[in-house]
C-alpha positions as CSV (number, residue, x, y, z in Angstrom):
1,X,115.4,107.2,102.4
2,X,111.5,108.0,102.0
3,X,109.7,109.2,105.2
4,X,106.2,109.0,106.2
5,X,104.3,111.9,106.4
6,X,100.7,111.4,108.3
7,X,97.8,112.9,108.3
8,X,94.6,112.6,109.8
9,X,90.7,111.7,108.4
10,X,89.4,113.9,105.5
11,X,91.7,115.6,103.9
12,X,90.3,117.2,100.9
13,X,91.6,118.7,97.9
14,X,91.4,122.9,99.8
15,X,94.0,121.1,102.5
16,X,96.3,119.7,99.7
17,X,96.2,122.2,97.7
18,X,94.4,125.8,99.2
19,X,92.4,127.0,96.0
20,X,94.1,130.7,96.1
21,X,96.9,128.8,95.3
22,X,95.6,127.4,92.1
23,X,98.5,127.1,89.2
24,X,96.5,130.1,87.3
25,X,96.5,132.0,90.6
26,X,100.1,131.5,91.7
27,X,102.2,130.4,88.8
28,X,102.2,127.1,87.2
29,X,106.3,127.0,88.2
30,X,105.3,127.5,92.3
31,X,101.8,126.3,92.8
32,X,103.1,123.0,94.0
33,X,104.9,125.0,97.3
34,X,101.8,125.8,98.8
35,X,100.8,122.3,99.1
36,X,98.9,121.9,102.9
37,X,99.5,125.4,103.1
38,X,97.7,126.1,106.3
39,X,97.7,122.2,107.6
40,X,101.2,121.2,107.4
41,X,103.2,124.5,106.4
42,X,106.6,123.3,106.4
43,X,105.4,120.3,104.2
44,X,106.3,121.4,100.8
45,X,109.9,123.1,101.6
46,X,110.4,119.9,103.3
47,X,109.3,117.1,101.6
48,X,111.3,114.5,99.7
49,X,111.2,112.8,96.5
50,X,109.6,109.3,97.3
51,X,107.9,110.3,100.7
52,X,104.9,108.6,101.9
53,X,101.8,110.0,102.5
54,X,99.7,108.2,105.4
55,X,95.9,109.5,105.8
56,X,93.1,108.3,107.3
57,X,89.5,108.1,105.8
58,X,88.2,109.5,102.8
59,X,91.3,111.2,101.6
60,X,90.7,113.8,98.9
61,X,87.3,114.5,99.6
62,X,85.2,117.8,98.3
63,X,85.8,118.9,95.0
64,X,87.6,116.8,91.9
65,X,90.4,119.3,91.5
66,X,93.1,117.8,89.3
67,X,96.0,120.9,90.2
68,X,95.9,119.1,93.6
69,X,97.5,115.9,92.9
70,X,99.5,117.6,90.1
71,X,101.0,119.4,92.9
72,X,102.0,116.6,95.1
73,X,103.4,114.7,91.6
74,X,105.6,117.9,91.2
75,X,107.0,117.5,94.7
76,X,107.6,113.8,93.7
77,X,105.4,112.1,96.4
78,X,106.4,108.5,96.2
79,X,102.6,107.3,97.1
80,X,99.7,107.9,99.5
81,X,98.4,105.1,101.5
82,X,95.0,105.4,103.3
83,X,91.6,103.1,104.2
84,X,89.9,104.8,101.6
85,X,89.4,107.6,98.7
86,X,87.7,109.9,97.2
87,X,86.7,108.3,93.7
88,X,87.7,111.0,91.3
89,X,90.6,112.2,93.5
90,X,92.1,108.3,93.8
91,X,91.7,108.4,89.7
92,X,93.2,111.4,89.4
93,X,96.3,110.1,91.4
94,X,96.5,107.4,89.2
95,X,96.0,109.2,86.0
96,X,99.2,111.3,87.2
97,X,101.2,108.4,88.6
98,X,100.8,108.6,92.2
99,X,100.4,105.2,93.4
100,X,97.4,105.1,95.7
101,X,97.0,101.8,98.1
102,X,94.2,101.4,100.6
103,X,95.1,100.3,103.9
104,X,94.7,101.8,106.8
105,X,98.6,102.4,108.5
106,X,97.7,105.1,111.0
107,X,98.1,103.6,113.9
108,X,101.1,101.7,112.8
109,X,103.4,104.6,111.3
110,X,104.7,108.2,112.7
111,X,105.6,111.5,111.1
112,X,109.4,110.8,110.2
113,X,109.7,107.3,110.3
114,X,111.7,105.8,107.2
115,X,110.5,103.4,104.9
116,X,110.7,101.8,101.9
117,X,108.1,101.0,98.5
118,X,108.3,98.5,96.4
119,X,105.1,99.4,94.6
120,X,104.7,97.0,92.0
121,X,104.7,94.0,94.9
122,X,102.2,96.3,97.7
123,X,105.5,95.6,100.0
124,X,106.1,98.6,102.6
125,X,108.9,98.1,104.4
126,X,108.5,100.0,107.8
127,X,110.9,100.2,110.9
128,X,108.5,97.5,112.8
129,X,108.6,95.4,109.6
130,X,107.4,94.9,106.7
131,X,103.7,95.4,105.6
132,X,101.6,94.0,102.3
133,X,99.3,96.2,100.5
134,X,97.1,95.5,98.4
135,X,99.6,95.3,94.9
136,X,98.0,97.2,92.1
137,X,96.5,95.2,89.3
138,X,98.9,94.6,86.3
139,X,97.0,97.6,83.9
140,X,98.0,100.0,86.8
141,X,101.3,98.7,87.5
142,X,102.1,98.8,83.6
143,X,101.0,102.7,83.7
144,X,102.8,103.4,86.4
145,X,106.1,101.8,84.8
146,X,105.6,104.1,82.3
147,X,105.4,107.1,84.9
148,X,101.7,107.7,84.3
149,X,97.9,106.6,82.2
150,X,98.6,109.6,80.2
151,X,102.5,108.3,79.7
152,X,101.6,104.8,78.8
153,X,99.2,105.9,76.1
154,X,101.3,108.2,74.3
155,X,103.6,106.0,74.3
156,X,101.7,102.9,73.3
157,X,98.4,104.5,71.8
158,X,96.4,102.0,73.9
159,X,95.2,102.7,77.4
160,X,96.9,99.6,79.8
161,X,94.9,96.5,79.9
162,X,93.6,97.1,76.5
163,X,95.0,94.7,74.3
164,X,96.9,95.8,71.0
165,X,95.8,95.7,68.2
């Protein structure tokens, strides 16, 4: 079952993914095992497809890199979930196929506890209950049916929303 990893306000894209540890720096087959190197160091070795990510403000902050969201879609991070975003970091989670919800769950979740996503519906199921996010819109969901944007239009040679032609 997913867990819930939590972290606190402004985590930027050096705590996700420490620059050094760039793919062309350490290897495009390890980069990802660095991820919050020096905040959560047993993160990566530990970490679980579908796990939940729980931040607080302005997650992904600083600069737009894209090799730190690829690394958290290499360690299969089921989705992050905080009260806001960094624009181009949020976009690059969705470009990649990490569903990203706003909602502010920190004082409502610990480190550990198990839960469930049902992303399409917004439903997380916690152990107090269950809790509605905002649901994506239905070009987003359709993308991330598909496993990413990039995913949906190679396969469809449309970008989702547009309408075919």
């Amino acid at each position: 079952m997913p867990r819930v990893w939590k972290f606190g306000d402004s985590v930027n894209t050096d705590d996700i993914l420490p620059g050094k540890f760039a793919p062309f720096m350490a290897g495009e087959d390890v980069f990802q095992t660095f991820a919050f190197h020096y905040i959560r160091p047993e993160f990566a070795a530990q970490v679980r497809p579908g796990d939940v990510l729980i931040g607080g403000r302005n997650w992904g902050l600083g600069s737009s890199r894209e090799y730190a969201p690829q690394a958290l879609k290499k360690l299969q991070v089921g989705a992050i979930v905080a009260p806001s975003f960094a624009r181009i970091h949020y976009r690059n989670l969705l470009n990649l196929g990490i569903p990203a919800f706003e909602y502010d769950l920190s004082a409502r979740l610990q480190d550990g506890d198990e839960v469930t996503l049902d992303v399409a519906s917004g439903v997380l199921t916690t152990p107090t209950g269950p809790v509605q996010l905002p649901p994506p819109p239905e070009f987003l969901r359709e993308a991330l049916a598909e496993g990413s944007i990039l995913a949906f239009f190679k396969k469809f040679g449309r970008f989702p929303g547009e309408r075919p032609d």
